[in-house]
PAZAPA-4460 file (N, C-alpha, C; in steps of 0.05 Angstrom, whole numbers, plus 32768, in hexadecimal, padded with zeros to 4 digits):
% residues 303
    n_x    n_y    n_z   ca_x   ca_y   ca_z    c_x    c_y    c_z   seq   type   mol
   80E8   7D3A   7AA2   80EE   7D4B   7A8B   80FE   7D64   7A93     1      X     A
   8108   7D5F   7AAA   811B   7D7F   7AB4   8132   7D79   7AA6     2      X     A
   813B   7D9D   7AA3   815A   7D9D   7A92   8166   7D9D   7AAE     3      X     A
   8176   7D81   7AB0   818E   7D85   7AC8   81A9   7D8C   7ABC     4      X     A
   81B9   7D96   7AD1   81D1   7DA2   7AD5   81E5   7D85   7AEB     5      X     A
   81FB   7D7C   7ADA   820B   7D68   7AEB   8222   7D7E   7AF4     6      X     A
   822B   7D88   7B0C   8246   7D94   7B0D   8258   7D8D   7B24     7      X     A
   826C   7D8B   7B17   8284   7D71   7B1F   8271   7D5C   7B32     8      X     A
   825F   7D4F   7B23   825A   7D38   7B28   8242   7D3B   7B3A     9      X     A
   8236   7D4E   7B3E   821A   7D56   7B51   81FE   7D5C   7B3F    10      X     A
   81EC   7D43   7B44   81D9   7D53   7B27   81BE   7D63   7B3A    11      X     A
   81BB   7D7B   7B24   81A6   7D83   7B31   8198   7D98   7B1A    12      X     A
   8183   7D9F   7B1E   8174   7DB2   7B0E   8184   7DC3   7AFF    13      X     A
   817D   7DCF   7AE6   818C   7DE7   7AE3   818E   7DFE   7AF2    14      X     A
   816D   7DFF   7B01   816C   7E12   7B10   8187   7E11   7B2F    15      X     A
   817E   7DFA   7B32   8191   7DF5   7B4D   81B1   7DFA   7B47    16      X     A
   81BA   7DF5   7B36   81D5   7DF1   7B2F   81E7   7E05   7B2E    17      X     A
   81FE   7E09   7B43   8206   7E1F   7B44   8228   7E21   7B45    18      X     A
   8236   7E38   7B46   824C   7E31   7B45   8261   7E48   7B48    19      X     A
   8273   7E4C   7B53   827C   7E68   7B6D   827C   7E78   7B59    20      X     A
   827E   7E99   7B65   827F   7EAB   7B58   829C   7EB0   7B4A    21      X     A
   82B0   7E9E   7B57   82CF   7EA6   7B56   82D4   7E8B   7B32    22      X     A
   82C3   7E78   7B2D   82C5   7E6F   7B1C   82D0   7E79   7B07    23      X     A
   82DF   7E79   7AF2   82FB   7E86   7AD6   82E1   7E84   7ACD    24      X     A
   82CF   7E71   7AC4   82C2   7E6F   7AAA   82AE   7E8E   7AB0    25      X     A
   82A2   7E85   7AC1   8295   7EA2   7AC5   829D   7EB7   7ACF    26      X     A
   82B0   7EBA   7AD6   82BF   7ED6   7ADA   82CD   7EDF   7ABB    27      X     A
   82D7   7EC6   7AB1   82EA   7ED7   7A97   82DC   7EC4   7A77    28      X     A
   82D5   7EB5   7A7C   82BE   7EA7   7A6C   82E3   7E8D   7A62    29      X     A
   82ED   7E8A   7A7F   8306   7E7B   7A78   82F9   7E51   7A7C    30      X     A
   82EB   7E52   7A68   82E2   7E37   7A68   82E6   7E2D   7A47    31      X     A
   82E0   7E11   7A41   82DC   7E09   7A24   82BA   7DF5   7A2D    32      X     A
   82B9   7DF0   7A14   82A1   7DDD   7A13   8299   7DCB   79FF    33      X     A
   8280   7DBF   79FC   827B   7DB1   79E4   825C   7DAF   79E7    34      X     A
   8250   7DA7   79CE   8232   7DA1   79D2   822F   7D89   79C4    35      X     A
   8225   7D75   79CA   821E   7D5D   79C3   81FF   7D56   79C3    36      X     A
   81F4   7D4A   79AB   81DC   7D3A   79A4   81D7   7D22   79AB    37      X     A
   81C9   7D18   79B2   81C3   7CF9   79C0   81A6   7CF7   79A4    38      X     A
   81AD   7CD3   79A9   819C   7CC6   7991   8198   7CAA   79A5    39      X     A
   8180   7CA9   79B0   8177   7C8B   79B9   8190   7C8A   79D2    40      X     A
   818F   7CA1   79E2   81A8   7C9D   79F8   81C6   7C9C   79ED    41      X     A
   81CE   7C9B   79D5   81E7   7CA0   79C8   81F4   7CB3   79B9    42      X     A
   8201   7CC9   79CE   8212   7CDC   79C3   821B   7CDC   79A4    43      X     A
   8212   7CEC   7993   821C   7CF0   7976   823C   7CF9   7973    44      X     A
   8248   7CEC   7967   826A   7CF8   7965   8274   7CF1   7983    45      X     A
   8271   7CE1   7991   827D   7CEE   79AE   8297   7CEF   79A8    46      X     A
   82A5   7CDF   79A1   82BC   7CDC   79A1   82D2   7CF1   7996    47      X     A
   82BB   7CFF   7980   82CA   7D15   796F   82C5   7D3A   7985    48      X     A
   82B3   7D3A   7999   82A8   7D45   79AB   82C0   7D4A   79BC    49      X     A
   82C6   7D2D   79C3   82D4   7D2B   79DF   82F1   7D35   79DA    50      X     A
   82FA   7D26   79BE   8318   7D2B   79AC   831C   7D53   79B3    51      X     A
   82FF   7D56   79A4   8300   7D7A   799B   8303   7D88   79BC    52      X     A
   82F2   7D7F   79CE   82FC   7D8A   79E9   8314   7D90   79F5    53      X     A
   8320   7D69   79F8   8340   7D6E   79F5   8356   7D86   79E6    54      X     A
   834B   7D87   79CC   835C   7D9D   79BF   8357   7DBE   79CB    55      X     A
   8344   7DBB   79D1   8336   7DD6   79D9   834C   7DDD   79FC    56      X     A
   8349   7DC5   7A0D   8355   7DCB   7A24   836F   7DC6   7A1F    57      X     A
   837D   7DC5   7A06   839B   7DC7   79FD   839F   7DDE   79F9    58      X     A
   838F   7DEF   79EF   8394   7DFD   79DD   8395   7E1D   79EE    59      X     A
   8386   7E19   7A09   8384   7E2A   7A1B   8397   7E26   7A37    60      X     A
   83A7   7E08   7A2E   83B7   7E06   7A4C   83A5   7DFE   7A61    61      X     A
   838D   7DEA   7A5C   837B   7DDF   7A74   837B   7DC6   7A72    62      X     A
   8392   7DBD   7A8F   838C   7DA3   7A8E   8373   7D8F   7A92    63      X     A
   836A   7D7B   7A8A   8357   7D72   7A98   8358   7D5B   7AA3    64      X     A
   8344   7D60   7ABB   834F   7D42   7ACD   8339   7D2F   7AD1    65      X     A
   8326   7D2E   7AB7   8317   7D1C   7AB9   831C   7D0F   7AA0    66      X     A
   8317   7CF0   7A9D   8318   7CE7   7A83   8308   7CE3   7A7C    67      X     A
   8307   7CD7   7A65   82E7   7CDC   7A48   82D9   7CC5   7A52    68      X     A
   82D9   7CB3   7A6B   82D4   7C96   7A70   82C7   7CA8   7A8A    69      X     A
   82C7   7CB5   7A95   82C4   7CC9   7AAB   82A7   7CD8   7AA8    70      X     A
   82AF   7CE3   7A8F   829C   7D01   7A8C   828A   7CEC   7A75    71      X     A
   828D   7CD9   7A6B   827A   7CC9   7A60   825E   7CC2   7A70    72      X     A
   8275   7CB0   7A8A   8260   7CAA   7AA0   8245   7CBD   7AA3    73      X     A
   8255   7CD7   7AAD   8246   7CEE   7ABB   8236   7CF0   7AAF    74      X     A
   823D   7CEE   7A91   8222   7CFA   7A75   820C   7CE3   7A76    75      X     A
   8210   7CD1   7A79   8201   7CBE   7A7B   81E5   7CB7   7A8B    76      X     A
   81FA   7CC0   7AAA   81EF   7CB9   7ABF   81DE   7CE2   7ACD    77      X     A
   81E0   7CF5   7ABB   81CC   7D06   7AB8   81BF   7D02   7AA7    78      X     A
   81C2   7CF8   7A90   81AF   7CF2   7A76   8191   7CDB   7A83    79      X     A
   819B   7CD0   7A94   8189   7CB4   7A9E   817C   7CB7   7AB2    80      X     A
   8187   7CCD   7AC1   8176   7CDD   7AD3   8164   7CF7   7AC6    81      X     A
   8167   7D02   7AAD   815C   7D17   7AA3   8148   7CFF   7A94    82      X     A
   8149   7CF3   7A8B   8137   7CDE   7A82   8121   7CEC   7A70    83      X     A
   8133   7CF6   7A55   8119   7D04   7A44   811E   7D00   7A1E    84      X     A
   812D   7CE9   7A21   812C   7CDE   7A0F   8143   7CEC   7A02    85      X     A
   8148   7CF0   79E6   8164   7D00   79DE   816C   7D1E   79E0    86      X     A
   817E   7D17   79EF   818B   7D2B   79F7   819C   7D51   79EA    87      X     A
   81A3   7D64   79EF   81AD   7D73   79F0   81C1   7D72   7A0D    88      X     A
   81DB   7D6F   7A05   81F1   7D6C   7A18   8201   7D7B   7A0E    89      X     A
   8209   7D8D   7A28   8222   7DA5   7A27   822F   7DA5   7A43    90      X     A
   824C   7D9B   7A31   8259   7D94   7A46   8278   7DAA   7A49    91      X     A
   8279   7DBA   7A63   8288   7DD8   7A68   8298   7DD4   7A7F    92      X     A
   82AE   7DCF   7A78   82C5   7DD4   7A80   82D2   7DEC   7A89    93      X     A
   82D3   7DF7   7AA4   82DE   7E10   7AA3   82FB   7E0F   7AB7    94      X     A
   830A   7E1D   7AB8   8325   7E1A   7ACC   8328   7E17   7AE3    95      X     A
   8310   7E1B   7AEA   8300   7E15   7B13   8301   7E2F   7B17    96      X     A
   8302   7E31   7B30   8301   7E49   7B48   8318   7E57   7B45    97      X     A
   8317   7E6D   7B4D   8335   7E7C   7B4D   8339   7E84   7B6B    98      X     A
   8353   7E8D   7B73   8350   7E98   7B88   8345   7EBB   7B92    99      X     A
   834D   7EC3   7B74   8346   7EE2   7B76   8335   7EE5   7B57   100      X     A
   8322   7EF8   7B5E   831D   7F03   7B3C   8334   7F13   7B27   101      X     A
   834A   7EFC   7B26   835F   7EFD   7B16   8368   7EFA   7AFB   102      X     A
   836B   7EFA   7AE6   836B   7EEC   7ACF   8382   7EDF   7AD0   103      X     A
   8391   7EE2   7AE3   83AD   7ED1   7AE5   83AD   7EB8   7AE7   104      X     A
   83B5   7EA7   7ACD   83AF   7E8D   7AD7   83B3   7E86   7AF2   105      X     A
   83D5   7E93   7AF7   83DB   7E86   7B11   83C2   7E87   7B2D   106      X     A
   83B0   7E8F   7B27   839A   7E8B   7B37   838B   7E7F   7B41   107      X     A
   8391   7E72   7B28   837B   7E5D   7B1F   8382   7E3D   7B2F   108      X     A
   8385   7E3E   7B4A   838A   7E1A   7B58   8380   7E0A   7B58   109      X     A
   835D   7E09   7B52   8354   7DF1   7B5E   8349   7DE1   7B38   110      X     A
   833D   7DCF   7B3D   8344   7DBA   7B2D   8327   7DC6   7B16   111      X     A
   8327   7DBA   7B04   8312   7DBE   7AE8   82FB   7DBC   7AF9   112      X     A
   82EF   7DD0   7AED   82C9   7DCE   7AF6   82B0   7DC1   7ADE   113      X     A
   82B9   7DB0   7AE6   82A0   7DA1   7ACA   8282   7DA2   7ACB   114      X     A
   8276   7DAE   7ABC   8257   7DB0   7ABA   824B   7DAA   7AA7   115      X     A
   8236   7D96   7AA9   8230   7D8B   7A93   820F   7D89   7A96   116      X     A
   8205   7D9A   7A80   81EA   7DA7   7A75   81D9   7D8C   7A6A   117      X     A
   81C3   7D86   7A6F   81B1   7D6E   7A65   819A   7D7B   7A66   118      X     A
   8189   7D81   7A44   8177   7D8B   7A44   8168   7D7B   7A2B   119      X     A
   8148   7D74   7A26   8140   7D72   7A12   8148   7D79   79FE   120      X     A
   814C   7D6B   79E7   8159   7D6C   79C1   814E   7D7D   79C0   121      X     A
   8148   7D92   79AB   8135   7DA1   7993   814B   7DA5   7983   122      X     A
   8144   7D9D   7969   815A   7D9B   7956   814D   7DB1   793F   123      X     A
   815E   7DBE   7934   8152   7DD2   791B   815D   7DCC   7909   124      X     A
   815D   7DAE   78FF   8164   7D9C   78E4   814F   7DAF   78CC   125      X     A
   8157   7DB7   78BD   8155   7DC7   78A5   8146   7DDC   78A9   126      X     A
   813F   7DEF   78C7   813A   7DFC   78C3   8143   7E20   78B8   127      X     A
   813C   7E2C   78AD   813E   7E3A   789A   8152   7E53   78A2   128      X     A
   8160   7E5C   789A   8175   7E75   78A1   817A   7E8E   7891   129      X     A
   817A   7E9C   78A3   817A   7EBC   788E   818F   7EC4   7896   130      X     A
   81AF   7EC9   7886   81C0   7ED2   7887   81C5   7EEA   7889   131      X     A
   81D5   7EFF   78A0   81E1   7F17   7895   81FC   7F10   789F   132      X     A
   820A   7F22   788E   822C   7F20   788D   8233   7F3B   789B   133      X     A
   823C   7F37   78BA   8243   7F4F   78CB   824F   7F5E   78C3   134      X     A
   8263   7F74   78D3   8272   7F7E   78D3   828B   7F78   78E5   135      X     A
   827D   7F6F   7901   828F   7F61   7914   8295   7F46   7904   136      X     A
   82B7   7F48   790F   82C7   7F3C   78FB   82CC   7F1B   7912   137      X     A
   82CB   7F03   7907   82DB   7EF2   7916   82EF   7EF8   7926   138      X     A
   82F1   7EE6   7940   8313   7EF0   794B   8328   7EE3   793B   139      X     A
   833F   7EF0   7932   8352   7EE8   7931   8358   7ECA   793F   140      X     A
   8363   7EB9   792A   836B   7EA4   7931   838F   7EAA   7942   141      X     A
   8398   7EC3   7944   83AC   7EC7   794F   83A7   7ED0   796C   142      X     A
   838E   7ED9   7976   8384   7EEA   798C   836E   7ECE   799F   143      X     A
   835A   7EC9   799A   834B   7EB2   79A1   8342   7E9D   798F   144      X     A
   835B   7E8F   7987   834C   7E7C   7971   8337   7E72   7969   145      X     A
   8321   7E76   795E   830A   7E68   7958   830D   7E4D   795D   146      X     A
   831E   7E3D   7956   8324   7E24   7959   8320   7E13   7973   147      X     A
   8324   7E24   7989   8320   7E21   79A2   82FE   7E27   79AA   148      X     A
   82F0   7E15   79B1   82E0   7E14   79BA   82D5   7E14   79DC   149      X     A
   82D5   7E38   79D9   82DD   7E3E   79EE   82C1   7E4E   79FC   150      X     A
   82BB   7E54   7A1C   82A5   7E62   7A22   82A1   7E82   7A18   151      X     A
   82BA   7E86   7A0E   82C4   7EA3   7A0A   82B3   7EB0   79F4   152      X     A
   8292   7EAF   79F3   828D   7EB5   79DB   8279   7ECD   79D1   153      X     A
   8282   7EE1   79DC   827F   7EF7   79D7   8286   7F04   79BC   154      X     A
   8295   7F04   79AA   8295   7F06   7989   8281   7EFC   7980   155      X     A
   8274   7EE2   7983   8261   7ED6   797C   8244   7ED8   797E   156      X     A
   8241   7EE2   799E   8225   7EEF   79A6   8227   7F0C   799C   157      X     A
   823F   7F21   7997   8239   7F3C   7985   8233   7F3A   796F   158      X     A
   8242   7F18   795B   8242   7F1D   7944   821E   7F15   793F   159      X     A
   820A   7F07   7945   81FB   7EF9   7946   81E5   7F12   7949   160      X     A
   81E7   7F23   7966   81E0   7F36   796F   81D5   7F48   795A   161      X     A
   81EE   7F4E   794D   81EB   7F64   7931   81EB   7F5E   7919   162      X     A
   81E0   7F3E   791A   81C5   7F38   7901   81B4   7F34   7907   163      X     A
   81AE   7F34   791F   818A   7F2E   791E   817D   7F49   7920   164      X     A
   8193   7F62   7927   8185   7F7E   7927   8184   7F7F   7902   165      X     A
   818A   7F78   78F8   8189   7F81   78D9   8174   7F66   78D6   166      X     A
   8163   7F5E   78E2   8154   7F49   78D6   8155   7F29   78D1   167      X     A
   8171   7F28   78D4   8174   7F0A   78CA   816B   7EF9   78E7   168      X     A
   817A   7EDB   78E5   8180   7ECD   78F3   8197   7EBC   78FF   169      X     A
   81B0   7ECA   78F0   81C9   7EC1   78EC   81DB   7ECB   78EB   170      X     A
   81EF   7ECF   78ED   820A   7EEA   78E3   821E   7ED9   78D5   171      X     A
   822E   7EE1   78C1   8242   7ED4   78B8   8254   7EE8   78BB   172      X     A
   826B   7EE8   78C9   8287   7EF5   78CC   829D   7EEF   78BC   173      X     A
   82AE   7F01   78B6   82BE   7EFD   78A8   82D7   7F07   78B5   174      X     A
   82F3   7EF6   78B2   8302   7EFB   78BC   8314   7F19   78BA   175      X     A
   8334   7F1A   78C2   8340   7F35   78BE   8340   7F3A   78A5   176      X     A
   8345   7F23   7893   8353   7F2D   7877   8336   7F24   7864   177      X     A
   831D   7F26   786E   8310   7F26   7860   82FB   7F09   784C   178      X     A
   830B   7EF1   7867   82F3   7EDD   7851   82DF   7ED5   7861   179      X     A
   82D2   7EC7   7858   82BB   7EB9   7868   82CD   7EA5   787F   180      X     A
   82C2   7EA7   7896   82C1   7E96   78B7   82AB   7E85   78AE   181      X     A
   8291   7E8E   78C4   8287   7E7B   78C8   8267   7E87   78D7   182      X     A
   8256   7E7E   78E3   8241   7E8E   78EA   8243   7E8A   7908   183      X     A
   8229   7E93   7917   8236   7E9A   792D   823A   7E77   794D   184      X     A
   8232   7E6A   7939   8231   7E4E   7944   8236   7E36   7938   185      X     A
   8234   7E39   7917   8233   7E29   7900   824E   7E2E   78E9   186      X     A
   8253   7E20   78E4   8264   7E1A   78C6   8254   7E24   78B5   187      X     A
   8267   7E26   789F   8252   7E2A   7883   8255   7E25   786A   188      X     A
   824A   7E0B   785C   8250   7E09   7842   8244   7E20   7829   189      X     A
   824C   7E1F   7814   8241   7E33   77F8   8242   7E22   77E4   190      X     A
   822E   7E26   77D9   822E   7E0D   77BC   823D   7E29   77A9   191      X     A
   8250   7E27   7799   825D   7E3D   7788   826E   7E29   7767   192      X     A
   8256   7E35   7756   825E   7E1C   7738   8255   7E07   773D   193      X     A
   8249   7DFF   774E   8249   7DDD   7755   8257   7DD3   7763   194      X     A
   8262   7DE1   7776   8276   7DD8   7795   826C   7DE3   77AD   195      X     A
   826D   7DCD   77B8   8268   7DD6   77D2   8280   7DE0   77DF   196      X     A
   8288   7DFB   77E4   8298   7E03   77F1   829A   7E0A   7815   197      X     A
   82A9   7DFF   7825   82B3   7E0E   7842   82C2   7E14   7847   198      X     A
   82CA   7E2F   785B   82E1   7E3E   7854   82F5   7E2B   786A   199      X     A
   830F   7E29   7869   8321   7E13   7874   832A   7E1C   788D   200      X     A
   832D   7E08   78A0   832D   7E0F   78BD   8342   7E2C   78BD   201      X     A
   8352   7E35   78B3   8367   7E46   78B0   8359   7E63   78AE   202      X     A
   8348   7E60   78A0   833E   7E79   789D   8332   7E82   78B8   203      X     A
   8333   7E75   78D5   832D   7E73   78EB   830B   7E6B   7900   204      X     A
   8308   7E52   78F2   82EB   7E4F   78F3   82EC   7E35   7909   205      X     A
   82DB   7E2C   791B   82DB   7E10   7926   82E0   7DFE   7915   206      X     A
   82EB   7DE7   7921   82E9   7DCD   7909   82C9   7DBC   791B   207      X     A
   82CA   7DCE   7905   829F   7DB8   7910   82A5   7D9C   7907   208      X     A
   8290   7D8A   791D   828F   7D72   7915   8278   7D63   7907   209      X     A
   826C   7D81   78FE   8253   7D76   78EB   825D   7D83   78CE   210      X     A
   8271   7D93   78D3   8276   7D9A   78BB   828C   7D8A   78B1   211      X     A
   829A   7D77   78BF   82AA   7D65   78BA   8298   7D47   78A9   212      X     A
   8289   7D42   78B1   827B   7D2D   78AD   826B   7D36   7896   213      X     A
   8262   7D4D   7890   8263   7D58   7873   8271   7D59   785F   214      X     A
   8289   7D5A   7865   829D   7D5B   7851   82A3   7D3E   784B   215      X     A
   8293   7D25   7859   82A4   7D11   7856   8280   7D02   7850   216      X     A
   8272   7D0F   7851   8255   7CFB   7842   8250   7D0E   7825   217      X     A
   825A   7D2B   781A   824B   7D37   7804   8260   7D26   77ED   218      X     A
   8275   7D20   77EB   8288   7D16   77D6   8270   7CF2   77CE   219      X     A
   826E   7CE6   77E7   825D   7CCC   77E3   823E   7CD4   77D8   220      X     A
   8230   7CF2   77E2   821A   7CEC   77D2   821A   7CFD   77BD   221      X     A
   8239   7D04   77B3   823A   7D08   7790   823F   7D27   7789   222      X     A
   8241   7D31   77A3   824D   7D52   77A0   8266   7D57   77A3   223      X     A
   8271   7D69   7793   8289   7D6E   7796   8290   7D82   77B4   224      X     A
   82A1   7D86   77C4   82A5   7D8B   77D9   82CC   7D9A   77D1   225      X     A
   82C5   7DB7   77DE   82E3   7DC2   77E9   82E2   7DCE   7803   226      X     A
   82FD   7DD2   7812   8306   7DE8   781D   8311   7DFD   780A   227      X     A
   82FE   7E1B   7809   8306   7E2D   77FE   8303   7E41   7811   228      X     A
   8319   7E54   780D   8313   7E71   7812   8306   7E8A   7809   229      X     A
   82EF   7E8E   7815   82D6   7E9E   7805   82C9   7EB2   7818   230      X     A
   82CB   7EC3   7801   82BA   7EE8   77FC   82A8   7EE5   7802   231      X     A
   829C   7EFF   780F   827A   7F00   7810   827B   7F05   77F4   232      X     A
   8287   7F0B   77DE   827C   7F0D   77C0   827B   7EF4   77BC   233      X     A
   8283   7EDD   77BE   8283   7EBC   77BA   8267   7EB6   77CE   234      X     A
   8263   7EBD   77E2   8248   7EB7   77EC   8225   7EC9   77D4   235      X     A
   8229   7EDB   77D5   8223   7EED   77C4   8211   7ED9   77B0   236      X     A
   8228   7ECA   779A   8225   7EC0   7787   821F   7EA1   7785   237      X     A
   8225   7E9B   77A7   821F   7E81   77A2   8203   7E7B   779B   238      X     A
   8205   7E5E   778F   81EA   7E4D   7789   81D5   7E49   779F   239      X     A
   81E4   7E3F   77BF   81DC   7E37   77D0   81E6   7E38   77E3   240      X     A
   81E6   7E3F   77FC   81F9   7E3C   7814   81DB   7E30   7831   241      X     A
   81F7   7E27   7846   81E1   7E17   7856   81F3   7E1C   7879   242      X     A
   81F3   7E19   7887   81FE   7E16   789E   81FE   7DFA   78A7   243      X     A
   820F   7DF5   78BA   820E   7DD0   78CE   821D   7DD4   78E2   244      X     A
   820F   7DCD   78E9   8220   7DC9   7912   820C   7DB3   7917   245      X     A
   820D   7DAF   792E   820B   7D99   7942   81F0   7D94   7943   246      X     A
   81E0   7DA8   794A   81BD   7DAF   794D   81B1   7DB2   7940   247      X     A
   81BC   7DBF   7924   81A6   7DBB   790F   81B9   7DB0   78FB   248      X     A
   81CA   7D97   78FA   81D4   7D94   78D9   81CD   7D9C   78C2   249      X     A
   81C6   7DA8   78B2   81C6   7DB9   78A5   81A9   7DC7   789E   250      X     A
   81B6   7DE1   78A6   81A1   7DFC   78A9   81A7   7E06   7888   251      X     A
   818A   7DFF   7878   8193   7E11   785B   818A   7E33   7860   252      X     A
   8199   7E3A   784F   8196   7E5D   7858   8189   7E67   7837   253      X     A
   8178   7E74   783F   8160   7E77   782F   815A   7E98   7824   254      X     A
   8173   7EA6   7835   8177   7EC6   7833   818D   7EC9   783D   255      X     A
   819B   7EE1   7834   81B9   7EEA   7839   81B9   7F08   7838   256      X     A
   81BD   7F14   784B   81B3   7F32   7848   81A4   7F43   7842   257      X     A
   818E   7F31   7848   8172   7F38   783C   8166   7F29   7822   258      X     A
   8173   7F23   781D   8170   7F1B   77FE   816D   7EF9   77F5   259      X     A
   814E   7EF9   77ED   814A   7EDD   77E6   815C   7ECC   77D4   260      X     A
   8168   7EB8   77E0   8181   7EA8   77D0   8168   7E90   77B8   261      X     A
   814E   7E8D   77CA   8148   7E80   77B0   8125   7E87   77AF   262      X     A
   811E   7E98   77A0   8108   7EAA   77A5   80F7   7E9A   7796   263      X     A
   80F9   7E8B   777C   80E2   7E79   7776   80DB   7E60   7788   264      X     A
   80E5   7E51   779F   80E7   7E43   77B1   80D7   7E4D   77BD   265      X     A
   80C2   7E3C   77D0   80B0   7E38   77E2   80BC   7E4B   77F4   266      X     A
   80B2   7E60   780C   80C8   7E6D   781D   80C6   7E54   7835   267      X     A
   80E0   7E5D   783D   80EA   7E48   7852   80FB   7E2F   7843   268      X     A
   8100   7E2B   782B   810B   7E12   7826   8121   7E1E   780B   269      X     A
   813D   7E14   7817   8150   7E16   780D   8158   7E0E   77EF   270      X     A
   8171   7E0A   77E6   816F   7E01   77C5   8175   7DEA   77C9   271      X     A
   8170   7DDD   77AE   8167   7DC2   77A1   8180   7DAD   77B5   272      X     A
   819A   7DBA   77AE   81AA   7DA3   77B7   81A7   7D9E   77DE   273      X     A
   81A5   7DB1   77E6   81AF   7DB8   7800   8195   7DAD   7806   274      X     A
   817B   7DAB   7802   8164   7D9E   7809   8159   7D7D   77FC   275      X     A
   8172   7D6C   77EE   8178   7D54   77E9   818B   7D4D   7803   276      X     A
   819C   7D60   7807   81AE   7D5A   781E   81A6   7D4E   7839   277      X     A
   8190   7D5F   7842   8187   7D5D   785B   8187   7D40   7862   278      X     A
   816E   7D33   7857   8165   7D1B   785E   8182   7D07   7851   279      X     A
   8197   7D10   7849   81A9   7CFC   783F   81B8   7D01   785A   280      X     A
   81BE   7D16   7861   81D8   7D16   787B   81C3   7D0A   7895   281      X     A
   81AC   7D08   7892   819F   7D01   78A7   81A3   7CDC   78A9   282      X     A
   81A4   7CCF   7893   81A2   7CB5   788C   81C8   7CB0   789F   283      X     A
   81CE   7CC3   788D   81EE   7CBA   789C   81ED   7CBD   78B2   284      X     A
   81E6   7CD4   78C4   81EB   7CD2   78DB   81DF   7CB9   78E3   285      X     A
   81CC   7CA9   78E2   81C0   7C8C   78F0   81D1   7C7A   78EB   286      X     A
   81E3   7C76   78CD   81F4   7C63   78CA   8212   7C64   78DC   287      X     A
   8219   7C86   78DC   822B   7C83   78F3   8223   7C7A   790A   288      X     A
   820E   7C86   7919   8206   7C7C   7935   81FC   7C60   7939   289      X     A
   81F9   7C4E   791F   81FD   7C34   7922   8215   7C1D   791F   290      X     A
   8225   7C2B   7913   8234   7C23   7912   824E   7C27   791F   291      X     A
   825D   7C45   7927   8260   7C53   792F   8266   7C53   7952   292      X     A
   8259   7C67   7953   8252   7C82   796B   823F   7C6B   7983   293      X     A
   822C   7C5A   7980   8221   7C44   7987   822F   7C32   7994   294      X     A
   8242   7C25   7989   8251   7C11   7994   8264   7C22   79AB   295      X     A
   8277   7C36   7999   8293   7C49   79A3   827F   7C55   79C3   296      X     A
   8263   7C5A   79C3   8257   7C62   79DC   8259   7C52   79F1   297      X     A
   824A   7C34   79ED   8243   7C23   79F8   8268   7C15   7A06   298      X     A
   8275   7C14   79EE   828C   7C0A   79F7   829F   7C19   7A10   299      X     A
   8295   7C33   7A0B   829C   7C48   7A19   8298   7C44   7A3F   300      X     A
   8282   7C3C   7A38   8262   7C3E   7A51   826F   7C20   7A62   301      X     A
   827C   7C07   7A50   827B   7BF5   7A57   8262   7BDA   7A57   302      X     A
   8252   7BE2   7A46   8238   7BD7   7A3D   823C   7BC6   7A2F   303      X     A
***
């Protein structure tokens, strides 16, 4: 049941696992990453994981010199040695070693440093969220793209930081010109008239891949679905809003700046629609990973 650490291909404890001081990722936080869910030994989304990595080491000028048939193996073959049933996998890419504590790429010679995290699941599938809406603003999609899923995440640990001193458990940021981003790990839909609204990758938010797969199961179980661009006065007023990422598919949010979003409701449990949702996005995710994510693994593996 130990959380092991695979790096470039060496597995060992987390504790044991180590890696030079001259490393980009930890000197300038010059790495990307991803986190992946395992179900019965089979990576959820891999494929949409592995795709989003790629863009990420495009998007920063890092080549990589392992392929998805490569870093599959590795995941595998620490998953089977961590032997603890479904997984939490985070897999970090950083630019290797440098020669100097330089930020100069040109520093940067030796080849990608891959590390890849294998720890027991704990999933926080609907558990409960108290929103505050910061003051620290998203980065600019012109300065560090959100889009890039990157180690660089210091906006994210301040914005997060300075909502849980006001009480909550969440932060929602808002960009330069003022709309809703995203929270400090999660996407975020708003039920508003009877739509589920999320604000569109443009407004500078990750393209989550749980929030993708939302947009493509709420139209089938009968909700209307947009990309909109939206106010904390549009949050304010919404009916319902919820969070989804990877670890908890959807987190309903049950307070928003203090303020109970549905005060005759049981505390802890979200509104009517967003708590039909749960156990429906949960059904999908099994039909993808059987049909799916299951095979695209195994085919992957060579199995």
């Amino acid at each position: 049941m130990a959380n092991l650490c695979n790096v470039d291909g060496q597995i060992s404890s987390e504790a044991d696992a180590r890696i030079p001081v001259l490393d980009r990722g930890f000197l300038f936080g010059d790495s990307i990453y991803e986190v992946v869910r395992t179900h019965d030994g089979v990576p959820l989304t891999w494929s949409e994981h592995w795709n989003r990595l790629q863009a990420s080491a495009a998007s920063l000028a890092m080549e990589l010199d392992l392929s998805e048939i490569d870093v599959a193996r590795r995941v595998a073959e620490t998953m089977a040695q961590a032997d603890h049933g479904d997984s939490y996998v985070r897999i970090i890419v950083t630019r290797g070693t440098g020669d100097a504590p330089n930020i100069d790429v040109a520093y940067a010679n030796s080849p990608p440093r891959w590390v890849l995290m294998v720890r027991p699941l704990q999933l926080a599938v609907g558990k409960p969220v108290h929103l505050a809406m910061v003051d620290r603003l998203r980065n600019d999609r012109r300065a560090l793209d959100p889009a890039t899923k990157s180690g660089n995440y210091l906006n994210n640990v301040l914005g997060l930081a300075e909502a849980k001193a006001s009480g909550a458990t969440d932060c929602i940021m808002l960009n330069h010109d003022g709309s809703v981003t995203e929270a400090s790990t999660s996407n975020l839909f708003a039920r508003i008239d009877g739509v589920w609204c999320t604000p569109p990758l443009n407004a500078g938010i990750l393209a989550g891949i749980t929030r993708s797969m939302l947009l493509e199961l709420l139209p089938k179980a009968g909700e209307r679905v947009e990309e909109r661009h939206l106010t904390g006065n549009d949050l304010a007023s919404a009916e319902e809003i919820f969070l989804s990422s990877t670890l908890r598919d959807i987190g309903p949010v049950t307070h928003l700046n203090g303020r109970a979003l549905h005060p005759n409701q049981p505390n802890g449990v979200g509104g009517e629609s967003t708590t039909r949702l749960i156990p429906a996005f949960g059904e999908f995710i099994e039909r993808r990973l059987a049909e799916r994510d299951g095979p695209y693994w195994r085919n992957l593996l060579g199995q």
